[in-house]
C-alpha positions in Angstrom: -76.6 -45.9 -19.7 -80.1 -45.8 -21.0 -82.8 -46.1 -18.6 -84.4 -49.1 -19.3 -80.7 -50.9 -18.8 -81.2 -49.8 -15.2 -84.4 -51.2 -14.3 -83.6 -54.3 -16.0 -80.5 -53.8 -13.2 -82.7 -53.2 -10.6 -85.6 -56.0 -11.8 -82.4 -58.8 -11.6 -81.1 -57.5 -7.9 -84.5 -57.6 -6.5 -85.1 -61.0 -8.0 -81.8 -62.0 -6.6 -82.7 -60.8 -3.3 -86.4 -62.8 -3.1 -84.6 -66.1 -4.9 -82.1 -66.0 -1.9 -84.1 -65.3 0.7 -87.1 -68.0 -0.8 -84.7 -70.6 -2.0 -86.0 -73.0 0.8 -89.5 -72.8 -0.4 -88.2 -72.7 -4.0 -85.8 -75.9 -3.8 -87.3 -78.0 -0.6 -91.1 -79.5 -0.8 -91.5 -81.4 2.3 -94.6 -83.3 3.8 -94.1 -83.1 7.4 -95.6 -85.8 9.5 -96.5 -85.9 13.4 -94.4 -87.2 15.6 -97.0 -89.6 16.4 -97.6 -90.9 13.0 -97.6 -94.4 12.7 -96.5 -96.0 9.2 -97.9 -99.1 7.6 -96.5 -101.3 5.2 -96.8 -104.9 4.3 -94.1 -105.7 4.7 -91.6 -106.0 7.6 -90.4 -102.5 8.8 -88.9 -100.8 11.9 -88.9 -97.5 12.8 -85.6 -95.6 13.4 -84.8 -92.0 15.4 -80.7 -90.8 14.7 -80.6 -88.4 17.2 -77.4 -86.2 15.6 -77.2 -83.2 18.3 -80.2 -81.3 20.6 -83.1 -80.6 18.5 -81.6 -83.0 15.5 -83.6 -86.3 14.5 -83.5 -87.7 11.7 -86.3 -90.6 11.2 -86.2 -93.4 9.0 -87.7 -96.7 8.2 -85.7 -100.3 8.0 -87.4 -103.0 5.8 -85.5 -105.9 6.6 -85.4 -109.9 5.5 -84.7 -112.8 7.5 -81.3 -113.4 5.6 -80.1 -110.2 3.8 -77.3 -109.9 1.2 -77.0 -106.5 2.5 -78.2 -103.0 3.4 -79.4 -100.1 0.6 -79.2 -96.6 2.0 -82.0 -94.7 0.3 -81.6 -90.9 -0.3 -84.9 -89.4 -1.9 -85.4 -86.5 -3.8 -87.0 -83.4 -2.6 -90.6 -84.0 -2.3 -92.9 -85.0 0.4 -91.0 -87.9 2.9 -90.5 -91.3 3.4 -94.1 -92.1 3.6 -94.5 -91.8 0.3 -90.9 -93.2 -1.1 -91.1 -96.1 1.1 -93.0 -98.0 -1.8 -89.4 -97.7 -3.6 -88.1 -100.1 -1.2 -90.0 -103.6 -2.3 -88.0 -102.7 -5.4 -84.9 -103.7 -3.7 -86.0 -106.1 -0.9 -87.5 -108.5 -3.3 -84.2 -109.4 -4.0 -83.6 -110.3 -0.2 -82.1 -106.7 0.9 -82.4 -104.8 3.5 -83.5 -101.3 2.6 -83.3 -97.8 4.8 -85.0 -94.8 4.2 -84.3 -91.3 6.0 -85.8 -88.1 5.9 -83.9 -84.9 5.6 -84.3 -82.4 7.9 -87.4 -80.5 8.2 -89.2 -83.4 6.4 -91.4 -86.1 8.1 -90.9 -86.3 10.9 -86.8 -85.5 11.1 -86.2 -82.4 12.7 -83.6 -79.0 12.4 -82.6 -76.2 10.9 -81.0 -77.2 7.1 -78.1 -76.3 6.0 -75.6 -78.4 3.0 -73.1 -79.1 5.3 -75.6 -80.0 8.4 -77.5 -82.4 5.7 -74.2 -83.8 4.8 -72.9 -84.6 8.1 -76.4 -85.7 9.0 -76.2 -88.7 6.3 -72.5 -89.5 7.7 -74.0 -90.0 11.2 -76.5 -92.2 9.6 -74.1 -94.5 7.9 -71.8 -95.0 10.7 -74.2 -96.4 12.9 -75.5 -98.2 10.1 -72.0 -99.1 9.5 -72.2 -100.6 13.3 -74.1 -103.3 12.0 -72.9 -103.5 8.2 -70.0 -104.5 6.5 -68.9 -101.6 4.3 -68.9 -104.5 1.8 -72.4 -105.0 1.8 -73.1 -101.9 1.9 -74.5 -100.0 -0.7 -75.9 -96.1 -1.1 -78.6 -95.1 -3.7 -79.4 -91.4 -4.7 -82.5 -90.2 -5.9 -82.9 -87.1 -8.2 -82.1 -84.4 -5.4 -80.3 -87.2 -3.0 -77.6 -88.0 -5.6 -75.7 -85.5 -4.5 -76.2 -86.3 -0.7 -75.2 -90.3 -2.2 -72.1 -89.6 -3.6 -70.6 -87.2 -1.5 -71.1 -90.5 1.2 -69.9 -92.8 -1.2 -66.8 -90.4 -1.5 -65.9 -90.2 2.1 -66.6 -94.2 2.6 -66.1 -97.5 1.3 -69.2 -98.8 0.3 -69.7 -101.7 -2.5 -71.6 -99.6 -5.0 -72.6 -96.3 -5.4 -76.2 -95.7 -7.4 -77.2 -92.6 -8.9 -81.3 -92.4 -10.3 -81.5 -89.1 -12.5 -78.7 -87.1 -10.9 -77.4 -83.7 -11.8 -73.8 -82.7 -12.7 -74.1 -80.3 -9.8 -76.5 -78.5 -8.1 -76.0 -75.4 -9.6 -76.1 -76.4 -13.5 -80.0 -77.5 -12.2 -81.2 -74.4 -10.9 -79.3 -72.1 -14.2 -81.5 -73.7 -16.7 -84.4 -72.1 -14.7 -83.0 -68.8 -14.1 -80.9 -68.2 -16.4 -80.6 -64.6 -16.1 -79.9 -64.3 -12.2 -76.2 -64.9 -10.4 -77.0 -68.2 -9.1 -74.1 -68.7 -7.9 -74.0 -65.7 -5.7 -77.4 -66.4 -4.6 -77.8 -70.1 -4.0 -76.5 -71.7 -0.7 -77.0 -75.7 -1.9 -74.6 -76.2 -4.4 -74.2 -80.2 -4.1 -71.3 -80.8 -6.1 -71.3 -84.4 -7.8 -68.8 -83.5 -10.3 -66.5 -82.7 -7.6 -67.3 -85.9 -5.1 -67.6 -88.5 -7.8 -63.8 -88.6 -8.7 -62.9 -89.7 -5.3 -65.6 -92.5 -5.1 -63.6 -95.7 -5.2 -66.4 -98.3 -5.8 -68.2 -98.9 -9.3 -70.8 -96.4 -9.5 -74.1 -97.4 -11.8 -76.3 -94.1 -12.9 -79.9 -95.0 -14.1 -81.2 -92.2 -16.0 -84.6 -91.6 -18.7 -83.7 -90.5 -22.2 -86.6 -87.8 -21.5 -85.9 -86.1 -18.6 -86.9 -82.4 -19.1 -86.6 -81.5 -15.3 -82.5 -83.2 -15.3 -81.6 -84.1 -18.8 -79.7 -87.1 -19.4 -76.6 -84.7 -20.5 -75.8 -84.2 -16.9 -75.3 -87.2 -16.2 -73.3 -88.1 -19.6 -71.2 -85.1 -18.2 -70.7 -87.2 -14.8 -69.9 -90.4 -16.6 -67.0 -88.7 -18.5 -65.3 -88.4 -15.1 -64.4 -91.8 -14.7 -65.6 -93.9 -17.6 -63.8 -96.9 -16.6 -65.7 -97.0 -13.3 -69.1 -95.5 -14.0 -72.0 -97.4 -16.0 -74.3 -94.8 -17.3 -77.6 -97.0 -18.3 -80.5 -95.0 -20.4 -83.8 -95.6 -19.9 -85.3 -95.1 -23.1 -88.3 -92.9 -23.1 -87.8 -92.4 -19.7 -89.0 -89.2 -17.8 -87.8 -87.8 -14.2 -90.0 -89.2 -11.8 -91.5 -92.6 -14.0 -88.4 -94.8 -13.9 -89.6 -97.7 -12.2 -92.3 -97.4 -14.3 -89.8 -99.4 -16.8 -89.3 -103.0 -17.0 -85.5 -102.2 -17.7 -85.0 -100.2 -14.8 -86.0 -103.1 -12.6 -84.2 -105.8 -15.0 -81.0 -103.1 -14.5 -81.3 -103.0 -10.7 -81.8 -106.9 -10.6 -78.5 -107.0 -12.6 -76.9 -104.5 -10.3 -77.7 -106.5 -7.3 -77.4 -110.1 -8.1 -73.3 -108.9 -8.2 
């Protein structure tokens, strides 16, 4: 073996070690908050703790209306924290629903070590107390970017009326190989957040919203996802769309108004 073959060898192992041992940095990009942090919005709002197990909280925010035709559980993407993506939520309470935010652990003010399956069951503890107060029927789970997968996995084990995904990825995995493409990802990563593998077993209609220009998730991922189950999964292109300028759009909010007015 010639010797450059083996510091190419070497160059890919020590790269695998640093991309496992960084991946939190690499992947997560959280703004944390004090505890004491006090949020203000226009409109109405409550604050909520889900306390999942000792040193587990998980914080969120409830905008509700005086009559709602249900609740939207919102599962951001994986920047900053729900002081920030709490703007999102006028986009579905002007059309009289409730909306709830959550932050994942380690961002805002939610606490705990992460792990996938901690994250998961996390967002399951969420929804049954949500559930509490909820018809499943009125119900319904939207995914951002990074909390697709979080959104369908949920939608999977439950019964909610729809499922929505906003620029979501095939799986985790196929996301992080376009940017290293020469490293054992799958050796290496520890979120793999399978989409393709939940979605089949999501019984509601599920409605994916994704931007024609997405360089960050193209919109061939989520072509992929629709191929699962045509017959129950509306893949709507925003044209000229990017990643992170959807609601940027008229269509998105004219597709959204269509979603909800169901």
């Amino acid at each position: 073996m010639p010797p450059f073959v083996g510091y190419i060898l070497i160059g890919i192992a020590i790269l695998s070690v640093l991309a496992y041992l960084l991946q939190e940095r690499l992947i997560f990009k959280p703004e944390k908050l004090k505890q004491d942090f006090q949020f203000r919005y226009d409109a109405p709002f409550k604050e909520y703790f889900f306390d999942i197990e000792q040193g587990v909280r998980i914080n969120g925010l409830h905008f509700y209306r005086e009559n709602p035709k249900g609740l939207i559980l919102y599962f951001h993407g994986n920047t900053r924290s729900i002081k920030g993506w709490a703007r999102y939520a006028k986009d579905f309470y002007r059309y009289d629903y409730d909306v709830v935010l959550v932050d994942y652990r380690g961002f805002g003010k939610s606490t705990g070590k992460r792990s996938e399956k901690d994250m998961l069951n996390d967002m399951q503890f969420v929804y049954d107390r949500l559930n509490e107060k909820y018809n499943e029927d009125h119900l319904i789970i939207y995914g951002r970017s990074m909390g697709s997968g979080f959104a369908t996995k949920l939608a999977s084990d439950n019964n909610p009326r729809y499922l929505i995904l906003d620029a979501p990825y095939f799986n985790f995995l196929r996301v992080i190989e376009r940017f290293l493409p020469i490293l054992p990802v799958r050796f290496v990563l520890r979120y793999h957040l399978r989409t393709d593998k939940w979605l089949p077993n999501v019984k509601c209609h599920t409605y994916i919203i994704h931007g024609t220009k997405d360089w960050l998730i193209p919109i061939k991922q989520s072509e992929a996802l629709q191929k699962i189950n045509p017959n129950k999964i509306t893949l709507i292109r925003i044209q000229g769309g990017g990643h992170n300028n959807l609601p940027s759009f008229p269509e998105y909010h004219h597709f959204i108004r269509d979603i909800l007015k169901y």
